[in-house]
N, C-alpha and C positions, 0 to 999 in steps of 0.2 A: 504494500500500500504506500509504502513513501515512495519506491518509485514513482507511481505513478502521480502523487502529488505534487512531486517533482514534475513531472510530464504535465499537468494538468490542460495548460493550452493546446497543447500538442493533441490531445487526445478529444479536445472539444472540438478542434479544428477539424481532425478526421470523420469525428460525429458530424458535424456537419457537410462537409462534404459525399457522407456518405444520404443524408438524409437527402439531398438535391438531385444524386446520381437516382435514387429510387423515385422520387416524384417524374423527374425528370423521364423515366419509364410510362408512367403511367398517364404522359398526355400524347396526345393522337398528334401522329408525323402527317404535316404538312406535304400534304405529295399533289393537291388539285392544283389549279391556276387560281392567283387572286384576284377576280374581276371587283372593280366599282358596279354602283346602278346603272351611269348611264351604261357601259360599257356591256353589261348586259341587255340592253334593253336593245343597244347596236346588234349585236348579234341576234338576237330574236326578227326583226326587223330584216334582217339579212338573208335569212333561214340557213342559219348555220345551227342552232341550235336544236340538238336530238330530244331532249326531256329536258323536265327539269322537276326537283322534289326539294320539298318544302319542309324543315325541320326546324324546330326550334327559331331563332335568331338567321337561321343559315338557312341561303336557298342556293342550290347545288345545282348538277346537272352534266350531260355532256353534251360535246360540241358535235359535229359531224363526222369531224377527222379523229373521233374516240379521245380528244383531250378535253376532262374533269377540269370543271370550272368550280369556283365556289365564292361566294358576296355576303359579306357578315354585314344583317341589318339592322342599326341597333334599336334598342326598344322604342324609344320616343316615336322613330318615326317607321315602325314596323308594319303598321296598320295601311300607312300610306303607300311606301315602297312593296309592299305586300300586292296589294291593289293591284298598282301599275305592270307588276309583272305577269300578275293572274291573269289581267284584263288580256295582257299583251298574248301570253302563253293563247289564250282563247282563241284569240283572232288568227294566229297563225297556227290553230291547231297543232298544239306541239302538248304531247302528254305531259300532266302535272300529278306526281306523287306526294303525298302527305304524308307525316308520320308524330306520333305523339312523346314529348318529349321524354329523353332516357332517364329509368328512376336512379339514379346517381345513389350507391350505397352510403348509410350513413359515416362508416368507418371511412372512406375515401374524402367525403366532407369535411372532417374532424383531424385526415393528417395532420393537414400543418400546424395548427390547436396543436395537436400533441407532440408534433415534434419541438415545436418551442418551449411546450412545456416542459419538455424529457429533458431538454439543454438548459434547462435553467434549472432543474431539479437537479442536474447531475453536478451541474456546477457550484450548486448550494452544499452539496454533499458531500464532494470535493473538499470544498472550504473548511467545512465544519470540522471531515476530519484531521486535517490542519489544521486547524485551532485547537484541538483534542488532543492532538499529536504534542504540538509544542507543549499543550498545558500538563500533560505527561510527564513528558520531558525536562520543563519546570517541577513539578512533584518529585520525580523521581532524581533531583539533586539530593534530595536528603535520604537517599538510600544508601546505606554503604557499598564501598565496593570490596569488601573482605575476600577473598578465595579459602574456599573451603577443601582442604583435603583429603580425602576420602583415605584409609589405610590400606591399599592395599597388597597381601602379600608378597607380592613381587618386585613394588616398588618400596616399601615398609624400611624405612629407614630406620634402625635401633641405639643401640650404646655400642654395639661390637660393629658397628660400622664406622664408629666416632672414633679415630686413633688419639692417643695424648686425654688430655685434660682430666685426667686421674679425679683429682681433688673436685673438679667442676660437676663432674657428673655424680660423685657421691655426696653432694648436695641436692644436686638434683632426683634423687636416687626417691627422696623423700614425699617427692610429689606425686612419685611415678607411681608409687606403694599408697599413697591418699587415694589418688584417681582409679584403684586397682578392687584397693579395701579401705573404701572409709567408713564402716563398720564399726571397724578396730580402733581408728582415731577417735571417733563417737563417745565410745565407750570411756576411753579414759578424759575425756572434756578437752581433747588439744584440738588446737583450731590451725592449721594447715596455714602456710602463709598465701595471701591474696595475690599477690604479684611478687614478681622475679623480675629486677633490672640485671639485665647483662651491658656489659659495657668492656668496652677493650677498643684495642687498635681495628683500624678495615684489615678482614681477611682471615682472623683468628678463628671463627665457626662459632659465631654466636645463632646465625638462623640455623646451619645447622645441626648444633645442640639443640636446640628448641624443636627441629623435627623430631629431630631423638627422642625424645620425651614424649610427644605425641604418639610415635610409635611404639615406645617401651611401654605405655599404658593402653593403646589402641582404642584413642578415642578420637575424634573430628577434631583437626587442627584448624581455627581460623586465624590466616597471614593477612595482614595490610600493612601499607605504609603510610606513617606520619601526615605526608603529603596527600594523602589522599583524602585527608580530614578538611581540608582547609580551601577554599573556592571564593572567586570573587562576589558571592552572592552570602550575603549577610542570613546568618543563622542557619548556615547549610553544615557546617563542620558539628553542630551539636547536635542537629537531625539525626547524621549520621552516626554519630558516638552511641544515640540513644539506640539507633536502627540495629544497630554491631550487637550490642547486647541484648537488646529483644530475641534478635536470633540464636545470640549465644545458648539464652536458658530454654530456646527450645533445644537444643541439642546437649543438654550437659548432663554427663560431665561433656567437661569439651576444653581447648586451650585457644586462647586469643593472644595471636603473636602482633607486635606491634612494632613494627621496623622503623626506624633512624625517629624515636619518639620526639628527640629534640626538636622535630619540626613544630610541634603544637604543644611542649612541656615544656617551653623556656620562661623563663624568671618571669614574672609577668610584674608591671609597671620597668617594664624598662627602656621604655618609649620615652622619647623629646618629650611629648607633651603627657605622658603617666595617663593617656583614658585609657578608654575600655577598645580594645577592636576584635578582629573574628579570630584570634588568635588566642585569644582570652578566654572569651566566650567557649570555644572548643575545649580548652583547657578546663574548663568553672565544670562541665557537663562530663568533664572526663571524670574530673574528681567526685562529682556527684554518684555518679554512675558506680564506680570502684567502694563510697560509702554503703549504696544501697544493695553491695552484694550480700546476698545470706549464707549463714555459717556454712549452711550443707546444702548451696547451689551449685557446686562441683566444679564452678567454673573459675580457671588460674588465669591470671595472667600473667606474660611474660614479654617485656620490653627490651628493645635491644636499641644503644646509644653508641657513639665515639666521642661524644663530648657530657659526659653527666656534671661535670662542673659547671653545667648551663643548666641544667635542671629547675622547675621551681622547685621550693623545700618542701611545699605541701604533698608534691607526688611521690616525696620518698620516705614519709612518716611513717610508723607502722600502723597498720593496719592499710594500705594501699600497697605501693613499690617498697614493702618491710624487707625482704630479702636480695641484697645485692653483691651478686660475683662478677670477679673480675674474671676475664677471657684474655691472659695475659698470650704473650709470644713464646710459641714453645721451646723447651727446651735439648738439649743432645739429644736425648734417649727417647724425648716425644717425635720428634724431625726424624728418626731412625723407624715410628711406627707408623707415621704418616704417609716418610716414602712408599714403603712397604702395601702401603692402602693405595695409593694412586699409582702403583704400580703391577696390579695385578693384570690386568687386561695385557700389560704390554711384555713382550719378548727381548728377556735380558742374554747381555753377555755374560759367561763367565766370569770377567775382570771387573764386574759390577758389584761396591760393595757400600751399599747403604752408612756404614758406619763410618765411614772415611768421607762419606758426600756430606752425612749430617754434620761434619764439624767443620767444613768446609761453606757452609749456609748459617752463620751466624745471624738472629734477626729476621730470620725468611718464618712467615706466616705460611699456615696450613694453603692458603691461597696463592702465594708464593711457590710452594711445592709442588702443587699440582700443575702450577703455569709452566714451571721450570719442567717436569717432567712430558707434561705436552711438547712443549718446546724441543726436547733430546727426542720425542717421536718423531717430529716431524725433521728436522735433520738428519735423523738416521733414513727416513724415508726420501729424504732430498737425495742424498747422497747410496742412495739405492743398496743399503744394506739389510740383512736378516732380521738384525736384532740392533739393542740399544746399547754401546758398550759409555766406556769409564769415560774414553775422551771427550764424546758427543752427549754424554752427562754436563761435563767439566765447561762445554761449549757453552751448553746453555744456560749453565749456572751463571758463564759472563757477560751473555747476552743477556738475563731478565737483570743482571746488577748494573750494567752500565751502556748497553744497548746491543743495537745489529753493526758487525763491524764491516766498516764500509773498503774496501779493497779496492774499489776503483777510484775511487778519490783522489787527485792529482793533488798530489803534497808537494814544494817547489824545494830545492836542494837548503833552502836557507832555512823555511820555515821546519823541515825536518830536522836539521842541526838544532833547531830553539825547541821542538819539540825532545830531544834525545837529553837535551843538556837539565829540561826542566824536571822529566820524568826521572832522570838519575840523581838531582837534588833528592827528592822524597824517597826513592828507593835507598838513599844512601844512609839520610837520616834514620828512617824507619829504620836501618841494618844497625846502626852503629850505637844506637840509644837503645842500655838495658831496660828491661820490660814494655816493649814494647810490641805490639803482634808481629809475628814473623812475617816478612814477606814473601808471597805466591808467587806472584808472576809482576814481569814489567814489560811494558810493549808502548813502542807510537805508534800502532794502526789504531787508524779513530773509529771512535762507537761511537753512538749517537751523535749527540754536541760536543764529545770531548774529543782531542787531537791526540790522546793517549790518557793511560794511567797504571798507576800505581797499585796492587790488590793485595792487600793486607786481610791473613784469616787469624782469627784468636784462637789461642790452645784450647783455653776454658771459658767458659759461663762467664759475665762479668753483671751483675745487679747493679753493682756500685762502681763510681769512680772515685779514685784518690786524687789530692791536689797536683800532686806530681805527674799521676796517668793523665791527667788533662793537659798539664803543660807540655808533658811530652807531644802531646797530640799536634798541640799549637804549632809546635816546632817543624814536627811533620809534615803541617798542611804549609809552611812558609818555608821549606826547603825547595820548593821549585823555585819559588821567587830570589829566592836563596843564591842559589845555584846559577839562574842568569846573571844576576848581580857578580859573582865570582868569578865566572868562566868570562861571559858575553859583555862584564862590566857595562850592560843595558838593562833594562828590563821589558815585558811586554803584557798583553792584555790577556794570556793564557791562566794570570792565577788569577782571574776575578772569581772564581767559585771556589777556591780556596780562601779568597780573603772575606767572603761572604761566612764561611761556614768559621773561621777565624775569630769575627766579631762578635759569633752568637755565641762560641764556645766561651770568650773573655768574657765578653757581658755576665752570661751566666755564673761566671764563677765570683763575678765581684759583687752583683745585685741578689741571684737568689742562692748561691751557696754560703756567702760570708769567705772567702778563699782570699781574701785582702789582708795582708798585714797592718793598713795603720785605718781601716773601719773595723766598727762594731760587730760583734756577731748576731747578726739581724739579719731580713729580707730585708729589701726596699724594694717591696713590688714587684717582683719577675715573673708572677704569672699574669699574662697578657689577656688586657680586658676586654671583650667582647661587645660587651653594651655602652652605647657612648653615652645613651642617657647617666647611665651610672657611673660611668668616669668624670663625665662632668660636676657629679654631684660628689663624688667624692674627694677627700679631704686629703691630700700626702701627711702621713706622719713622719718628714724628713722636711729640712729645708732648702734652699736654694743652693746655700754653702755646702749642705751634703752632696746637691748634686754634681757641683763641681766638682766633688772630693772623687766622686763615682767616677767623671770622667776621664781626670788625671790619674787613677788607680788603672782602669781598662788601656788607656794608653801607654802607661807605663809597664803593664803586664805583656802586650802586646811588641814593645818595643826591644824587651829584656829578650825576649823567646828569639826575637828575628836574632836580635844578635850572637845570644848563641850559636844560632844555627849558622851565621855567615862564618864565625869562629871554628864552629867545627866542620864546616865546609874547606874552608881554607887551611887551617892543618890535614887534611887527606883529599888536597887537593888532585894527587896521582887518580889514587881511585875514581872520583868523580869523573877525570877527563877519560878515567877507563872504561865507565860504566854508561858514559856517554856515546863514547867510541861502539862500544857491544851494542848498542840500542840503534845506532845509527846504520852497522854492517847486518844485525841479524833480525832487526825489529822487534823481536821479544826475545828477553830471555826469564826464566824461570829463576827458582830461590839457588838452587844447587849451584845455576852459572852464576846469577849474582853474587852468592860469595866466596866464586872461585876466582873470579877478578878483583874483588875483596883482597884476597890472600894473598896470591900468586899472582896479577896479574893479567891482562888483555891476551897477552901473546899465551900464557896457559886455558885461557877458554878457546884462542884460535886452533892451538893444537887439538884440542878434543872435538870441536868442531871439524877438522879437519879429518879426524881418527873417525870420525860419525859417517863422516860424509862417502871417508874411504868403504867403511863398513856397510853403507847401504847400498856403493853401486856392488860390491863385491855380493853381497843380498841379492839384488836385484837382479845380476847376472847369471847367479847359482840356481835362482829361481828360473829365470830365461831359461837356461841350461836344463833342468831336473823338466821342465815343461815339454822341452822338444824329446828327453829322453823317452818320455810317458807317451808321448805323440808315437815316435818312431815304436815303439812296443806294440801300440793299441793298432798300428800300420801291420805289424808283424802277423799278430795273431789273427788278425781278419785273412791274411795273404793265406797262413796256414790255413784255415778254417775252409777255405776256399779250395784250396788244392787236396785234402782231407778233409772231408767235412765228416763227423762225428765221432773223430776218432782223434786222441793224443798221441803226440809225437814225444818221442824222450827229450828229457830236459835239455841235453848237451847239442842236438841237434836244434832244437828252439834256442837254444841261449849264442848257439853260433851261428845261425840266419838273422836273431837280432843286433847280432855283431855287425857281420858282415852288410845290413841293410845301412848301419847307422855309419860304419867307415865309409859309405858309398854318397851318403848323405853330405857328410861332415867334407 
């Protein structure tokens, strides 16, 4: 029907045309001659004319020569022209037929009546249901747009589907066992908590832990998001809040997931001007709604956030969002059960070993994992192999860190030399500063936006930083700039994303860790505000002189680090111009090269590179060789097979026909 409401003209048009095509049927075709009176009356007078007959309005006839005349006479003066023809017909004895007029059916009468009326009826109806339509349409703003998921076996997501989050899900464990038997909770008066915030980083598995649960109890999971609450039409976000739960308790028990909540749970008066808007509103109905659950309406709910320090207070009070786990970034041994999950479908290599990948993915979320392992599938299938082995792991593990590397890129001999000189600043520092993450790999082919880098893995877990791990850090990120300064006595625009990541690491350490020698140990506000309404209203508990003191403390932290590092560039200055040199002849080298030019020396990574290089054509050519040996055999035995066919020849006579084939050969 909206099609054709859409069409609307279009189809009145055709009505009508169709309605015309039919009338247009049903009048009599014109086939006699149109005579006038006198014109007839000349022919009578003539004696041309054969008959003539009288009907209605019309008086008709034929000529002599068999051509059908015919003279519409209209009524006024029908009596008269009537007359004159009769009289005329008399005189020249020419026969006159009469005939009494045709009873015209009523239906035939009344077409066009109804077809106007049919066109205007249809087009009234038309309208209507467009105006029905839209008013629908309008109505049906305040309906949710929740997805309901049905559980079913096959797709039944559980906890043994869910790798890691140990601790998360044995909180969760607790709902799973309410919604299963709340009998048992009944009985001893505990009351099940109402809502679940999750909150963590993008990627961790907060939706899908919350399927998990839905599944481990197997009951209707309703999913929406945030966003879905909230519409330019004033009072539609509470419609639906109320809509979501009207359906919930038909289905309960049941679970109501409610993705990136902070869209319509953020602080409310945190506006310019503090009124009310549809943000609030949703929010006032959310909270309502969450109050008005009853003890043993079955129905959880479970929120999922990246930002809950935006939260209002009211939605995490108890008795609402009372229960909140964090969905932190996994750890070794979780990254080791995760690969292990997103790697079942695909076909591994031997030299594939999870526990060497996991500690090599510091920081990679469960979402992380599964990208990076898509990612080694579709390279191995680029690259047209079986399976997925270690290297085309390793690929893609530097592909989702730092991007797709770009190999045809026209790099100019200049900007590779600033690019070689910058990347062995930071590999060198990184090398030469105890406790600091070991260095992976170093390479100038560009990835994404970078023209090279540096790839630093940690041995261990790290929760915490020390004043010293950060400094070191600092150092790190300004040993490229380091390093042009030394070598190139220039510098260039390649460290702006180290000096960026520089500022925040200083900052941090001076505003919200206290990591300054001659301030306070205090914050001074380093978690970043959101709301400007509330910035604006609030009050610094520092003054103006403090902040200067902030400023001179971060510049001076920042100052002490570089120098360092230009110090400890310039005492092993050999090394740097060697670890430049290796990056500029082989384009990456790995940790092993890196600190064998460290050691020993350029000219001792050339040699082994050298000895490598020897060993793979020597490789390559054994394998050449062992190939055509197989060839000339597989030659042989078909020859025999042919000149004997189903019968073995002794070994020595086969063994010296494939002699003798492949001396003939060779």
């Amino acid at each position: 029907m909206r099609g054709l409401q859409k069409n609307l003209f279009f189809w009145m048009l055709i009505l009508l045309v169709l309605v015309f095509l039919f009338w247009s049927t049903l009048q009599p075709g014109e086939k006699a001659v149109a005579l006038n009176f006198t014109d007839v009356m000349e022919k009578i007078e003539a004696g041309d004319v054969k008959n003539i007959a009288v009907k209605d309005n019309i008086v008709s006839g034929f000529l002599k020569d068999d051509q059908e005349f015919a003279v519409f006479v209209p009524s006024m003066f029908a009596q008269y022209y009537g007359n004159e023809i009769l009289e005329a017909a008399k005189a020249y004895k020419i026969p006159v037929e009469t005939a009494p007029p045709d009873a015209e059916p009523m239906w035939l009468s009344i077409l066009p009546t109804l077809a106007i009326m049919g066109i205007m009826l249809f087009a009234w109806f038309m309208l209507m249901n467009a105006g029905q339509g839209g008013a629908n349409k309008a109505m049906s703003f305040g309906r949710n747009k929740a997805k309901l998921h049905k559980q079913d076996s096959r797709r039944r997501v559980t906890f043994s589907d869910v790798a890691g989050l140990k601790e998360e899900k044995e909180e969760m464990q607790e709902i799973v066992d309410f919604l299963k038997n709340p009998g048992r909770y009944r009985k001893l008066g505990a009351r099940i908590p109402k809502g679940v915030l999750m909150s963590g980083l993008p990627g961790t598995g907060k939706t899908y832990l919350s399927r998990a649960i839905a599944g481990e109890a197997n009951v209707p999971f309703y999913s929406i998001s945030g966003s879905d609450f909230v519409e330019m039409f004033v009072g539609v976000g509470a419609s639906r809040v109320r809509d979501l739960f009207n359906t919930a308790r038909k289905d309960a028990p049941c679970i109501v997931f409610i993705d990136e909540i902070d869209a319509v749970g953020r602080h409310r008066g945190a506006g310019l001007g503090g009124g009310n808007d549809e943000r609030e509103q949703t929010l006032n109905q959310l909270l309502v709604e969450m109050d008005g659950f009853g003890d043993q309406e079955g129905i959880i709910l479970i929120a999922a956030t990246n930002r809950p320090d935006i939260l209002d207070p009211a939605l995490l009070r108890p008795g609402r969002l009372d229960r909140q786990i964090y969905v932190g970034v996994p750890d070794v041994r979780e990254r080791e059960d995760i690969l292990e999950v997103h790697s079942r479908n695909k076909p591994l290599a031997d030299d594939v070993r999870f526990d060497v990948i996991a500690k090599r993915t510091p920081g990679f979320t469960p979402a992380d994992l599964e990208n990076m392992m898509n990612e080694a599938a579709l390279i191995a299938a680029r690259n047209k192999l079986n399976s997925i082995n270690m290297d085309t792991i390793e690929e893609a593990t530097t592909k989702v860190i730092v991007g797709v590397e770009k190999k045809s890129k026209v790099v100019t001999e200049r900007e590779k030399r600033l690019v070689s000189v910058h990347e062995a600043g930071h590999a060198l520092v990184a090398a030469m500063i105890p406790g600091c993450d070991p260095v992976h790999q170093v390479t100038i082919v560009p990835r994404g936006r970078a023209g090279g880098f540096t790839m630093q893995l940690p041995t261990e877990e790290k929760n915490y930083m020390t004043k010293t791990q950060m400094f070191n850090e600092l150092m790190v990120l300004l040993g490229g700039r380091a390093a042009e300064k030394v070598i190139l006595k220039d510098i260039s625009t390649g460290a702006s994303n180290d000096l960026e990541r520089v500022a925040k690491i200083a900052k941090d350490m001076v505003v919200k860790y206290a990591m300054s020698d001659n301030l306070s140990q205090m914050s001074y506000g380093g978690d970043d505000n959101v709301f400007i309404g509330r910035d604006l209203t609030t009050k610094r508990d520092y003054s103006e002189q403090v902040i200067s003191e902030i400023d001179m403390e971060i510049r001076q932290l920042v100052d002490r680090a570089f120098a360092m590092t230009v110090e400890l560039l310039e005492k092993n200055l050999t090394q740097l111009e060697g670890i430049a040199q290796a990056l500029y002849d082989y384009e990456t080298i790995d940790s092993i090269e890196l600190h064998l030019v460290i050691d020993e020396g350029l000219e001792a990574l050339r040699e082994e590179k050298e000895a490598e290089d020897a060993e793979y054509r020597e490789k390559k050519a054994r394998d050449k060789e062992l190939g055509r040996e197989e060839k000339y055999a597989a030659g042989v035995k078909d020859a025999l097979a042919e000149e004997s066919p189903g019968e073995d020849l002794p070994e020595d006579v086969e063994e010296e026909v494939e002699e003798e084939l492949f001396l003939d050969e060779e």
